[in-house]
N, C-alpha and C positions, 0 to 999 in steps of 0.2 A: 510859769510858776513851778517850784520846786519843791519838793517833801523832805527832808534830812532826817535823817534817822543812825543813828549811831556812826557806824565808818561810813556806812552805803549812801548816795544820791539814788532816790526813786524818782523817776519823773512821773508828773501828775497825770499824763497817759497811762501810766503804769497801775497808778492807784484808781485811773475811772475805767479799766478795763473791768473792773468786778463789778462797781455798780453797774457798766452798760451790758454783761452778762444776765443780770436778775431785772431788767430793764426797771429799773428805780432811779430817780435821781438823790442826793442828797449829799452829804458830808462825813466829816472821819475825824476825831481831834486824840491824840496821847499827850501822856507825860509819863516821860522818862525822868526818872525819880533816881536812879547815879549822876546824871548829864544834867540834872534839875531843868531840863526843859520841855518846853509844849512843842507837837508837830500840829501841823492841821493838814486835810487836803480841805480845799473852801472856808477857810479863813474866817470869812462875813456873814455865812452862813453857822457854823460852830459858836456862835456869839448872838444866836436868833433864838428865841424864846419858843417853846412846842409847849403843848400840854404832858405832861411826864405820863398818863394812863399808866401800864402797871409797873414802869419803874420805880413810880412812887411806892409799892410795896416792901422797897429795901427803908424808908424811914418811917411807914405804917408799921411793918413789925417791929423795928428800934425803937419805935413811940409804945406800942402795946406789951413789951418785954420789960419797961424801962419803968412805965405806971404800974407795973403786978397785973395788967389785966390778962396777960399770958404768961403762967409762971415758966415756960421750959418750950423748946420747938416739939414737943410733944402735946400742948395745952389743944384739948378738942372743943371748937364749936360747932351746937348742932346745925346742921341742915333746915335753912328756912325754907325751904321746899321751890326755891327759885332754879327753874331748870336751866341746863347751859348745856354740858358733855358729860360723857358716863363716869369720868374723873373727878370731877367737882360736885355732881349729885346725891352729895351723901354727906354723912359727919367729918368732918375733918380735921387734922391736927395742922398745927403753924407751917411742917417741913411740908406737908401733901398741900400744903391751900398755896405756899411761895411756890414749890415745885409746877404745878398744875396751875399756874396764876388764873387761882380760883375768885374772880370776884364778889361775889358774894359775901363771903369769910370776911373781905376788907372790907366791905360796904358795914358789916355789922361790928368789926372791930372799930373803925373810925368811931361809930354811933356812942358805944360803949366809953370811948377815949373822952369825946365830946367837944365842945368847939372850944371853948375856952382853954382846957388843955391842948389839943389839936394847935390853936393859933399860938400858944407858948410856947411848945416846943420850935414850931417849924420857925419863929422867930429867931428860936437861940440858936438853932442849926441854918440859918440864914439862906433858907432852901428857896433857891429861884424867888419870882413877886410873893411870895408867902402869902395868897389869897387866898382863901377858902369861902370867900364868901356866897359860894355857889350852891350851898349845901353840903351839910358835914360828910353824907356818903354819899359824895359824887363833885367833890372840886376837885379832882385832880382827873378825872375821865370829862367831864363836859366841859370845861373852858378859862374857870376864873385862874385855878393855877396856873402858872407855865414858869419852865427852867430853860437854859439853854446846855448846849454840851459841853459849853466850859464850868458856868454852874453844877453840873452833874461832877463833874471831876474833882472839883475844890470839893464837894462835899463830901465822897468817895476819897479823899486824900487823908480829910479830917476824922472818915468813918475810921478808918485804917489803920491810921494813926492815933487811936485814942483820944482823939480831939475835939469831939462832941462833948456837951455836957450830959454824957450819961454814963453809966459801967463800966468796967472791961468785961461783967461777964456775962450785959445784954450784948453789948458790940462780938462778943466770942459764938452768944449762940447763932446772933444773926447770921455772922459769916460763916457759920458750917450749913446752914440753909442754901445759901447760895451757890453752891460749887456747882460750876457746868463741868469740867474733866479735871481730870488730876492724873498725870501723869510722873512716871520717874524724873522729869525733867522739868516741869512745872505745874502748876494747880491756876486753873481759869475760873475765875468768879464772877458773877453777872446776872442781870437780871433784864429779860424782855420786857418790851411795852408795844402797847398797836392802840392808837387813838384816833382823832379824824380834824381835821381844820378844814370847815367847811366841808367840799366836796373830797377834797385829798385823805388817803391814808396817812401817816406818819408813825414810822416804823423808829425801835430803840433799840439798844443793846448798851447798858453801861454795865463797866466792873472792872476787873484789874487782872493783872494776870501776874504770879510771882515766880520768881525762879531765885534759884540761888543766889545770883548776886543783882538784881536786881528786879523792879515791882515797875510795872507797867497800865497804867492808866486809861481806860477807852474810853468813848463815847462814840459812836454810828449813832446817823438820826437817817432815816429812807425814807421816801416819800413817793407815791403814783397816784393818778387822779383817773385810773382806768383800771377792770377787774385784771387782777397779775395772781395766778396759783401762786407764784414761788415769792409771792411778796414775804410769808409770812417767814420760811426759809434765808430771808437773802440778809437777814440782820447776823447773825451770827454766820454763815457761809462766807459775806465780805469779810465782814470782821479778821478770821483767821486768817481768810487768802491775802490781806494785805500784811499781815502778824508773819506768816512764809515770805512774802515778796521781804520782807526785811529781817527775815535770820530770826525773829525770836521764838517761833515753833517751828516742828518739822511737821 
């Protein structure tokens, strides 16, 4: 199996040298958006359905920006006193609750939304099995939703692209939420997730990455079914190391 990526041949050794560094298994899917095509490394796996856990908060806040129920990435919900980390235990505004993938913030945003909005929207944005039927604050942490990492892509292509039915300028605030770097030579956007299928972790990292002459498309999905420190780490660490193994960061 091979990887192609621009001029460069990576072989698939190359790209599971990272995952067997963070000892995780899992997958890797792009789209290269000049070359209009998808990479994968694990193919069959990039096309397998997960619970999305907090990467569902890039279409939780499109959905809450988009109804008025949060006017601005500054809109603050109080503190329902549900303890987590020193980060999240307080009042919080939209950029600190996405920053800090505080869930709480989204358990009470979805509520607020409610299901019937909830299932309209995620309908017209064609988001993975679009189930919610799990309970309004908690289908997409305990099990009924699930997307897979090409799902996440197409929907991240259409966020990007203005191709949701909503704003330019909920889609505008969204995307200043999300910036993980920004460099003189490109700006990385993305959003973690860490959920559970059965006894396994499954680890996220979707977003895109732009540079000047062209927008780059992720999706990493990780998984262990044994305690790993650096699990939590190795979403975003693969990520970029396979982004260097193929020229488009330094």
């Amino acid at each position: 199996m091979f990887v192609m990526f621009l001029t460069l041949s990576v072989r698939a050794q190359d790209v599971k040298k990272y995952f067997d560094e963070y000892d995780v298994k899992g997958s890797f899917m792009v789209y290269d958006t000049y070359a209009d095509k998808y990479y994968y490394y694990d193919s069959a796996r990039c096309f397998t359905r997960f619970t999305p856990a907090s990467t569902f908060k890039i279409p939780n806040s499109l959905i809450g920006l988009e109804t008025g129920i949060l006017t601005d990435e500054n809109f603050v919900i109080p503190w329902d006193g549900t303890k987590s980390r020193e980060t999240c235990d307080k009042d919080l505004s939209l950029k600190d609750a996405i920053k800090f993938s505080c869930v709480w913030y989204y358990k009470e945003l979805a509520r607020r939304v409610g299901s019937v909005k909830m299932q309209e929207m995620l309908d017209a944005f064609n988001y993975g099995n679009k189930d919610i039927s799990n309970g309004i604050d908690k289908f997409w942490l305990e099990g009924s939703l699930k997307i897979s990492q090409a799902e996440q892509i197409e929907f991240l292509k259409k966020l990007y692209k203005y191709e949701l039915p909503v704003s330019k300028r909920s889609v505008d605030i969204l995307k200043n939420t999300i910036v993980l770097d920004s460099t003189s030579d490109y700006i990385m956007r993305g959003k973690t997730g860490w959920g559970f299928e059965g006894n396994t972790d499954i680890g996220w990292l979707v977003g895109w990455i732009e540079k000047s002459d062209n927008i780059y498309f992720y999706a990493i999905n990780v998984e262990t079914d044994k305690d790993n420190p650096r699990f939590a780490e190795s979403r975003r660490a693969i990520t970029e190391n396979i982004f260097r193994e193929f020229g488009v960061i330094k």
